[in-house]
C-alpha positions as CSV (number, residue, x, y, z in Angstrom):
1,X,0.0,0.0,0.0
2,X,2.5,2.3,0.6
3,X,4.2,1.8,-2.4
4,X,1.5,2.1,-4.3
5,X,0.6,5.4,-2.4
6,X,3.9,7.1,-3.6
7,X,3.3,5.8,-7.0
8,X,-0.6,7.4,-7.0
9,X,1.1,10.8,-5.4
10,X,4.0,11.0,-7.9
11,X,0.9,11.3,-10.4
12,X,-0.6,13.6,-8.6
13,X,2.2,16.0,-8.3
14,X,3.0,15.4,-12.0
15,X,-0.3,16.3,-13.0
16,X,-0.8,19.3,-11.1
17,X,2.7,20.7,-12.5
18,X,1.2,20.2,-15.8
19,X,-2.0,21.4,-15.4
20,X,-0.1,25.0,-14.0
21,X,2.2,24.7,-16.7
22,X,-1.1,24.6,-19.1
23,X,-2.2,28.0,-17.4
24,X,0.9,29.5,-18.0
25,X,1.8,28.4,-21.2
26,X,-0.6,31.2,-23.1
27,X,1.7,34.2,-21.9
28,X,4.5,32.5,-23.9
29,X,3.1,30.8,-27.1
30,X,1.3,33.4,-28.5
31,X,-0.4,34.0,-32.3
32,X,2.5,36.1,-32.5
33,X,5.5,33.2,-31.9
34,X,3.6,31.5,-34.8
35,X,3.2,34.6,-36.9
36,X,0.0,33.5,-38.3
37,X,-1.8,36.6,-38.6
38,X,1.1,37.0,-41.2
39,X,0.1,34.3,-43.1
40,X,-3.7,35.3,-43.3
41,X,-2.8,38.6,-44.7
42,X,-0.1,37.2,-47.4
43,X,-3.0,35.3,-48.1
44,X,-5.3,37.9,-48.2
45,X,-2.9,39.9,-50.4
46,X,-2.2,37.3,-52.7
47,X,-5.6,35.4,-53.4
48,X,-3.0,32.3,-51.9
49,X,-5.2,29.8,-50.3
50,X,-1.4,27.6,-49.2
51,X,-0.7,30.6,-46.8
52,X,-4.3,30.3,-45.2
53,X,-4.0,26.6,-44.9
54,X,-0.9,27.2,-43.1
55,X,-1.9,29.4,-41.2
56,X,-5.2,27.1,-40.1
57,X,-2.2,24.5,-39.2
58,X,-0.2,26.6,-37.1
59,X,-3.4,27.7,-35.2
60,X,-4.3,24.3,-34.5
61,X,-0.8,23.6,-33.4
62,X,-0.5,26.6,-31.2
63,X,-4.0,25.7,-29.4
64,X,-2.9,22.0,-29.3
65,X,0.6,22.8,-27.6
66,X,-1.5,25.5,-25.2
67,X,-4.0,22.5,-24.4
68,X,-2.0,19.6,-23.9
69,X,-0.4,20.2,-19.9
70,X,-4.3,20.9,-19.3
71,X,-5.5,17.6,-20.9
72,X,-2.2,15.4,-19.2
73,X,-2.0,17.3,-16.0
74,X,-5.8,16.4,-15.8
75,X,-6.0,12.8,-16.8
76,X,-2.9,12.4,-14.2
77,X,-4.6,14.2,-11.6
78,X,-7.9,12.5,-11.9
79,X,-6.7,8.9,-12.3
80,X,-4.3,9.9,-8.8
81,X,-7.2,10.7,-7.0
82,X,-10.4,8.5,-8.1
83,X,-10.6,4.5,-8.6
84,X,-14.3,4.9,-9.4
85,X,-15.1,6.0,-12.8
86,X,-18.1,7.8,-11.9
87,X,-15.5,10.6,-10.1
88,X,-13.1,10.4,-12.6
89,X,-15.5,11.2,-15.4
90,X,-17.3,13.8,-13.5
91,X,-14.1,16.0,-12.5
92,X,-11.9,15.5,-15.8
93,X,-14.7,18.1,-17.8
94,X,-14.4,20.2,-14.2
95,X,-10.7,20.6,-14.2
96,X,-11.0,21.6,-17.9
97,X,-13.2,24.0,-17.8
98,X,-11.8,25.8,-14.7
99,X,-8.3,25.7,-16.6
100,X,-10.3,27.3,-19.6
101,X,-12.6,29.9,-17.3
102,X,-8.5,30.7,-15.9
103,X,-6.9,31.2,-18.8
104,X,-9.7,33.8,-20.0
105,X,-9.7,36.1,-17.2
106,X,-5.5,36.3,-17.0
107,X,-5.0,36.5,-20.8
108,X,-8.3,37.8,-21.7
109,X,-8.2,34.6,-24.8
110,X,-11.5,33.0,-25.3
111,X,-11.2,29.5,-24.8
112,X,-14.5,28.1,-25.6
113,X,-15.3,24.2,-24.0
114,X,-16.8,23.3,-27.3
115,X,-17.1,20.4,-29.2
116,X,-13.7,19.2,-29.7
117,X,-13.1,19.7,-25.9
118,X,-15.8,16.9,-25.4
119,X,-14.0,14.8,-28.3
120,X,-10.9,14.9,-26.7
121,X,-12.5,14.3,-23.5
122,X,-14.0,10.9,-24.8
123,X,-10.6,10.0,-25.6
124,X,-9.5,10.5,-21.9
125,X,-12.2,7.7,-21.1
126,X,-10.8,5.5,-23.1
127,X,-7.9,5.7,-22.3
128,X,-8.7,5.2,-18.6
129,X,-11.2,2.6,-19.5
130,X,-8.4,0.9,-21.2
131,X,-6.6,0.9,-17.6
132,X,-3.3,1.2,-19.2
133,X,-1.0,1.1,-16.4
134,X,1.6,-1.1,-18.5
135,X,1.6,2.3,-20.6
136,X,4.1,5.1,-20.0
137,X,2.4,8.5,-19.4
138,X,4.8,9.9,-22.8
139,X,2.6,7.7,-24.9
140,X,-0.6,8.6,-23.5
141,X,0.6,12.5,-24.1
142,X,0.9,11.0,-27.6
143,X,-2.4,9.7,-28.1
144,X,-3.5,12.9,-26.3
145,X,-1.8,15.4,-29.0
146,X,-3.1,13.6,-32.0
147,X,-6.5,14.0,-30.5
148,X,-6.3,16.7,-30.0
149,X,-5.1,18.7,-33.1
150,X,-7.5,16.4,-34.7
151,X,-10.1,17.5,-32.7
152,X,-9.0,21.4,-33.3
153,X,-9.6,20.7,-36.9
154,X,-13.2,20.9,-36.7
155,X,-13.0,24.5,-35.9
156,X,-11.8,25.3,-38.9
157,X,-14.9,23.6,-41.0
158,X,-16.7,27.3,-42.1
159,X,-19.7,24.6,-42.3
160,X,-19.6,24.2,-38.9
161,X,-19.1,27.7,-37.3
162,X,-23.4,27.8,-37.4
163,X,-23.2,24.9,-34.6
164,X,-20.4,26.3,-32.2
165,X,-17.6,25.3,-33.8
166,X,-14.5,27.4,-34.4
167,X,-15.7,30.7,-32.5
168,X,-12.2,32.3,-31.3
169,X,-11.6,35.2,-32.4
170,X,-8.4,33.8,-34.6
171,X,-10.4,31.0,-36.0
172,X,-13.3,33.6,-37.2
173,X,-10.4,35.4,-38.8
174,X,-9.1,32.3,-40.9
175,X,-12.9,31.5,-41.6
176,X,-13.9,34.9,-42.7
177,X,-10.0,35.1,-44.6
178,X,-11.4,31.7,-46.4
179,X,-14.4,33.5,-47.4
180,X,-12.6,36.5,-49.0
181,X,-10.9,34.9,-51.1
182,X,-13.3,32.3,-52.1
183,X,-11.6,29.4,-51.1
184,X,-13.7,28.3,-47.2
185,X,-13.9,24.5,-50.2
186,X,-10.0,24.6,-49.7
187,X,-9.8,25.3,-46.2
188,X,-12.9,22.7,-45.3
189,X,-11.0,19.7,-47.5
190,X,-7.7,19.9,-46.0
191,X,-9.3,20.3,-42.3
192,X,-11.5,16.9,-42.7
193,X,-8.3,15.4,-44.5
194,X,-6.2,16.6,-41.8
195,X,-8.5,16.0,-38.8
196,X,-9.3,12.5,-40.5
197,X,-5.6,11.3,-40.1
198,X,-5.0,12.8,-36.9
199,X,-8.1,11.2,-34.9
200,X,-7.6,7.9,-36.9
201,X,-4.1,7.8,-35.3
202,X,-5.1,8.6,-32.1
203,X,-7.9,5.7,-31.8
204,X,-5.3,3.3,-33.7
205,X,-2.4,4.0,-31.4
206,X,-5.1,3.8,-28.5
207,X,-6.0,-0.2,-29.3
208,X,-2.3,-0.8,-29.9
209,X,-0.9,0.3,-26.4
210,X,-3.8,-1.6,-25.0
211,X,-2.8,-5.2,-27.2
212,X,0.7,-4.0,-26.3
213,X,-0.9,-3.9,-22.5
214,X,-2.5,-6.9,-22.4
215,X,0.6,-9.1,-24.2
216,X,2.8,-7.7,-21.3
217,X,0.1,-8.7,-18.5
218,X,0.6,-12.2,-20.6
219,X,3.5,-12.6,-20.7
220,X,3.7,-11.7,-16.7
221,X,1.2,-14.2,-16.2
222,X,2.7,-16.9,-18.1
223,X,6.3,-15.4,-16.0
224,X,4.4,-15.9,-12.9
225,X,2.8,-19.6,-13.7
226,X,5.9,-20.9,-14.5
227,X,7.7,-19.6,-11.2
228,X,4.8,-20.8,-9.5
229,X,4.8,-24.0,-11.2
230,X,9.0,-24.5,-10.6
231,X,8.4,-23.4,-6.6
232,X,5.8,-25.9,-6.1
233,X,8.0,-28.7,-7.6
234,X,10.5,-27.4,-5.3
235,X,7.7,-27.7,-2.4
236,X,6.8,-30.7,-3.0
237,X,10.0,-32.2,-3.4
238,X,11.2,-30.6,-0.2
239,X,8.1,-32.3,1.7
240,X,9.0,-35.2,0.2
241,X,12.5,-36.3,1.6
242,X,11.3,-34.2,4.9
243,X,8.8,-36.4,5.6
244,X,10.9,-39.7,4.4
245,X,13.1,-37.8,7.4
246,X,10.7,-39.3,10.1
247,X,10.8,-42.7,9.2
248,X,14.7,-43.0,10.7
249,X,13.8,-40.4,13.2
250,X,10.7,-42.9,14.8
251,X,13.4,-45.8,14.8
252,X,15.8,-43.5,16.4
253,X,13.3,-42.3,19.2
254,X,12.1,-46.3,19.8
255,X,15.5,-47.5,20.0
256,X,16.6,-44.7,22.6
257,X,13.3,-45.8,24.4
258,X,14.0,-48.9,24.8
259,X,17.7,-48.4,26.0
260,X,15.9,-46.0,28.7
261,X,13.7,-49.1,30.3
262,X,16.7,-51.7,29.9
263,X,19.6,-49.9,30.5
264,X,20.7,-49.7,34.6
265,X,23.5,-47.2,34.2
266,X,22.4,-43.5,35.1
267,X,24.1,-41.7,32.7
268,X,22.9,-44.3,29.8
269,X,19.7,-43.2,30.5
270,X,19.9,-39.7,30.8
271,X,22.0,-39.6,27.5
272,X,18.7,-41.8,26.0
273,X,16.3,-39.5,27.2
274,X,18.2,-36.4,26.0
275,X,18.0,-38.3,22.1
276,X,14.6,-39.0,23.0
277,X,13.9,-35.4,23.8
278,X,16.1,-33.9,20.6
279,X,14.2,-36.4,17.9
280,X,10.8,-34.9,19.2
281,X,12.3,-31.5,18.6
282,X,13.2,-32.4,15.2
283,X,10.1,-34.0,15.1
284,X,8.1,-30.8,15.6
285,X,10.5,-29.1,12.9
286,X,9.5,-31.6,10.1
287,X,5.6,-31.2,10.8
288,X,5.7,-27.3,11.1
289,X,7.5,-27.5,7.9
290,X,5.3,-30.3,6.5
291,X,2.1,-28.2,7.4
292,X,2.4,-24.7,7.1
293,X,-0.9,-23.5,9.0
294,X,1.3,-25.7,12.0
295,X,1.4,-22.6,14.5
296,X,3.1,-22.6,18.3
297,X,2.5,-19.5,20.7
298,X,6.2,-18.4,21.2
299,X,7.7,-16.1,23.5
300,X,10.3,-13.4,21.2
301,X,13.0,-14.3,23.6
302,X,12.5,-17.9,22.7
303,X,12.4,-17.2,19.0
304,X,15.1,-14.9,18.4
305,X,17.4,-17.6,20.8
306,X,15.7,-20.2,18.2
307,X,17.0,-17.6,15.1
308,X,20.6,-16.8,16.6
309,X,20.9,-20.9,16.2
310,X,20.3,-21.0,13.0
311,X,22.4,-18.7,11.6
312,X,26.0,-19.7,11.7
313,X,28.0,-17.6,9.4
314,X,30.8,-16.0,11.0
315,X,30.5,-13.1,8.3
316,X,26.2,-12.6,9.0
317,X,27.3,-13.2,12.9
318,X,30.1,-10.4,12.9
319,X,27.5,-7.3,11.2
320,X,23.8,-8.6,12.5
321,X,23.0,-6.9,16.3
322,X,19.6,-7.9,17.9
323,X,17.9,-5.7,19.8
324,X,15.1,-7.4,22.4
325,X,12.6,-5.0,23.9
326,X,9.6,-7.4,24.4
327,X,11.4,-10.7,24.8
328,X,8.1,-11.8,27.2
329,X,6.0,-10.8,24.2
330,X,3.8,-13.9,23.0
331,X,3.1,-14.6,19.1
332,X,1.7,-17.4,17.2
333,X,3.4,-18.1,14.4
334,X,4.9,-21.3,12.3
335,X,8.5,-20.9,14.4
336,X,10.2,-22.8,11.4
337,X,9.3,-21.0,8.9
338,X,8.5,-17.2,10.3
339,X,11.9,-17.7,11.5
340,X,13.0,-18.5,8.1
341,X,11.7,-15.3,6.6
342,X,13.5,-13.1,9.3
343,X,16.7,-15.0,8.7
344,X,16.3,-14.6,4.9
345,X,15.6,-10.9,5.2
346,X,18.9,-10.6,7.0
347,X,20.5,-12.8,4.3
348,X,19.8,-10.1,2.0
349,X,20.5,-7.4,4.2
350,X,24.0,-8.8,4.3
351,X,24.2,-9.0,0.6
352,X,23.4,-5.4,0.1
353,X,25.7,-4.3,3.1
354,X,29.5,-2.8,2.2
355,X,32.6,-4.7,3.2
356,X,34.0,-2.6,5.8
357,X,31.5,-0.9,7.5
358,X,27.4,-2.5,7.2
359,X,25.6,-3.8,10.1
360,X,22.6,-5.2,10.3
361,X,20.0,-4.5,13.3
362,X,17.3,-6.9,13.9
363,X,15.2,-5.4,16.3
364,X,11.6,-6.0,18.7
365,X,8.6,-3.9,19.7
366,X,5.6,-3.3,21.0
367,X,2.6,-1.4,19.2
368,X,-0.9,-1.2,18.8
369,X,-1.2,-4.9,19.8
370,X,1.6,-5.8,17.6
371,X,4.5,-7.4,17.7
372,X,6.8,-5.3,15.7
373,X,10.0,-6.7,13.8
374,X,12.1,-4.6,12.4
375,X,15.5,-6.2,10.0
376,X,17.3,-2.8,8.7
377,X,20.6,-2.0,7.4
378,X,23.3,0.5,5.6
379,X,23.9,-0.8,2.6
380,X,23.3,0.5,-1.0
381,X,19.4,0.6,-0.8
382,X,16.7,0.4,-3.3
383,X,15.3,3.1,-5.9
384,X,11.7,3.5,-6.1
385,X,12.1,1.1,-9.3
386,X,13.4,-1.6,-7.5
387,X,10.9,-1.2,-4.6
388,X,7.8,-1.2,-6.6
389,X,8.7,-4.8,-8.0
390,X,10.1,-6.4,-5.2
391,X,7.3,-8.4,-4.0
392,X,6.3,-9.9,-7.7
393,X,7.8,-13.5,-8.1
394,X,10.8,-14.3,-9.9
395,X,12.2,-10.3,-9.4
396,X,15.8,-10.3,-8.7
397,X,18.7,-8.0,-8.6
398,X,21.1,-10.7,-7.5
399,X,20.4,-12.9,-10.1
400,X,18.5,-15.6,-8.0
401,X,15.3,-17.3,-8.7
402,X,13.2,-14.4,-7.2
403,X,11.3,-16.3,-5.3
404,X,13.1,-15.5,-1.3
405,X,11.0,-12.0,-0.5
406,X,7.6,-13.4,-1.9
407,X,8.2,-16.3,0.5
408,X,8.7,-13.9,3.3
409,X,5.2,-11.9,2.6
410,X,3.6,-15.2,2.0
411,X,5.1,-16.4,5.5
412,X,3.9,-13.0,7.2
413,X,0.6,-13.1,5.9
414,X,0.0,-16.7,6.9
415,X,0.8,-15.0,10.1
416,X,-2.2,-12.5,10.0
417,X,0.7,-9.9,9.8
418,X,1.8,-7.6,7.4
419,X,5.2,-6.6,6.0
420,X,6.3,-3.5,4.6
421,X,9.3,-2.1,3.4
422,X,11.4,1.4,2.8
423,X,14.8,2.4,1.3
424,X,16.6,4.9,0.0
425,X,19.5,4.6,-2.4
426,X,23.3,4.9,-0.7
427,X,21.5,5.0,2.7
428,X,20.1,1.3,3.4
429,X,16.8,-0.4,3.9
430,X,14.3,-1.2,6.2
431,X,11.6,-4.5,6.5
432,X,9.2,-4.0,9.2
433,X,7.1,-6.9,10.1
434,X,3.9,-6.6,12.2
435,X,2.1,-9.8,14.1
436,X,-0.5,-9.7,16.6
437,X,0.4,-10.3,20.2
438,X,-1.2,-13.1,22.3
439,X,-2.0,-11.6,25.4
């Protein structure tokens, strides 16, 4: 959730720098950085119907350029803020047409929410309908800017001024220009022609990012069945020999039974008793690791004393410091394998660590009725890149199987816990780890 949060904020700031960018952008592309007022009167001048088709083109461009941060910044915005599409498709025509009703009263330019507006706004649903989130935001600006100078087109149609259509003041210049010099059949042909291509390209490039998005949700499906498939190969191969385990395990336990009841020497016994007492420890192991739902209420002292045994790398012993501040805290958890997900987050703690100075802390808490287990370290860290794929199975930057921190989150969660994770690049990372108490 929290990653997702930053991901779903990043748009939103994105968006609103756009959208502010869109109510600026008037004061510096003008009709004068286009010249186009030049153009209509060459064309005026010389009966040339090329120079008023230009000039059409550069006004189209000019109000596309002006309209795209507003169109961007507002799809961003509105996708950042509303899953349902009720909300979204009720404030995307409200952030328009307060960027419009803006942009009037600072530059004192009529921007009409006409027509095209409402085309290009169609094209937003679409696009959100489409739930692209495969699809970079650059090529939804594409699709965006061939809607909308095709859109923009259809204010140049004289045919259509009657109906709303092309009613700035620069467009009723071209139109009335066209007029002039007889040639509104000129300016009309090349506008549909025009605004033909452009809208075409926009809906075509629309249905190819979204085959292009559903062939990479494919392809991560078939990704993910096959990891799937290999780790429950791997399960089942590993319950296998675990459970053949028991079978010399009973014989062991029987045999140092029986040496208990017919042995007379003290010590024989107690040494019998003691193997008697290990096998059922092991014993326990194998079904917690055979059965997964398995759980034992545990003190923390009693499992962190249970994880400092299992780990017996001089170099992961040397750098890892545990930090007890509930150890009569009670939890209910698999110990096998909970422990194994602490013990693999310090594993790559360790990996990310530098040589000469990384430490690792593994630390308890108390809070809210929680347990709280916190594995942190110094090393290089994570970019928000990283982070935002580090759950999925079969991601790896060490060139593993992928498969260790999905384990971990499907060991927490089998817990009734939750896991979550922060980092920053060059400064380290940190995996906190919340399960309930038993009081």
């Amino acid at each position: 959730m929290g990653l997702e949060w930053k991901s779903l904020n990043g748009r939103f700031v994105a968006g609103s720098l756009l959208w502010m960018i869109g109510l600026a952008l008037p004061s510096v592309l003008t009709v004068d950085t286009f010249g186009i007022y030049q153009f209509i009167a060459v064309s005026v001048m010389s009966n040339d119907s090329g120079m008023l088709v230009i000039a059409a083109f550069f006004l189209v461009l000019l109000n596309s350029l002006r309209a795209l941060p507003i169109y961007v910044g507002t799809f961003l915005i509105c996708s950042s803020l509303f899953r349902r599409k009720l909300y979204f498709r009720l404030t995307v025509p409200v952030l328009i047409v307060t960027a419009y009703f803006l942009i009037s009263h600072l530059y004192e330019i009529r921007y009409d929410f006409s027509y095209p507006s409402v085309l290009v706004i169609l094209i937003i649903y679409l696009l959100d309908g489409f739930n692209l989130y495969n699809v970079t935001i650059i090529k939804h600006a594409v699709v965006l800017i061939f809607a909308l100078i095709g859109a923009q087109f259809l204010d140049m149609f004289p045919a259509l001024t009657p109906y709303g259509f092309g009613r700035g003041i620069v467009s009723m210049d071209i139109k009335t220009a066209a007029s002039l010099i007889d040639h509104h059949n000129v300016l009309t042909i090349f506008s549909v022609a025009i605004m033909t291509v452009f809208l075409f390209m926009a809906l075509l490039l629309s249905v190819l990012l979204r085959d292009q998005h559903k062939l990479l949700i494919t392809a991560k499906q078939l990704s993910d069945a096959k990891l799937h498939s290999l780790e429950a190969r791997r399960n089942a191969e590993i319950r296998s020999l675990v459970h053949d385990l028991k079978t010399p395990l009973t014989a062991i336990q029987g045999l140092a039974g029986v040496i208990a009841i017919v042995s007379r020497e003290e010590k024989t016994r107690d040494y019998a008793a003691r193997i008697e007492s290990s096998v059922d420890s092991v014993s326990q192991m194998i079904s917690q690791i055979l059965y997964e739902d398995q759980k034992v209420v545990i003190t923390v002292a009693e499992l962190l004393d249970y994880i400092r045994f299992q780990i017996v790398s001089p170099e992961t012993r040397g750098v890892l410091a545990i930090h007890d501040k509930v150890p009569d805290a009670q939890i209910s958890v698999n110990k096998v394998l909970f422990s194994r997900a602490l013990i693999n987050l310090i594993d790559n703690a360790q990996a990310a660590l530098d040589k000469d100075n990384g430490q690792i802390v593994l630390q308890t808490d108390r809070e809210g009725g929680c347990v709280l287990f916190t594995v942190s370290d110094n090393g290089k860290g994570m970019g928000e890149d990283t982070l935002s794929k580090i759950w999925d199975i079969g991601f790896s930057d060490k060139g593993s199987t992928g498969i260790g921190l999905s384990f971990v989150k499907s060991i927490v969660e089998n817990s009734d816990g939750t896991i979550a994770i922060s980092s920053q690049e060059g400064k380290g990372t940190t995996v906190t780890i919340q399960i309930k108490e038993v009081l």
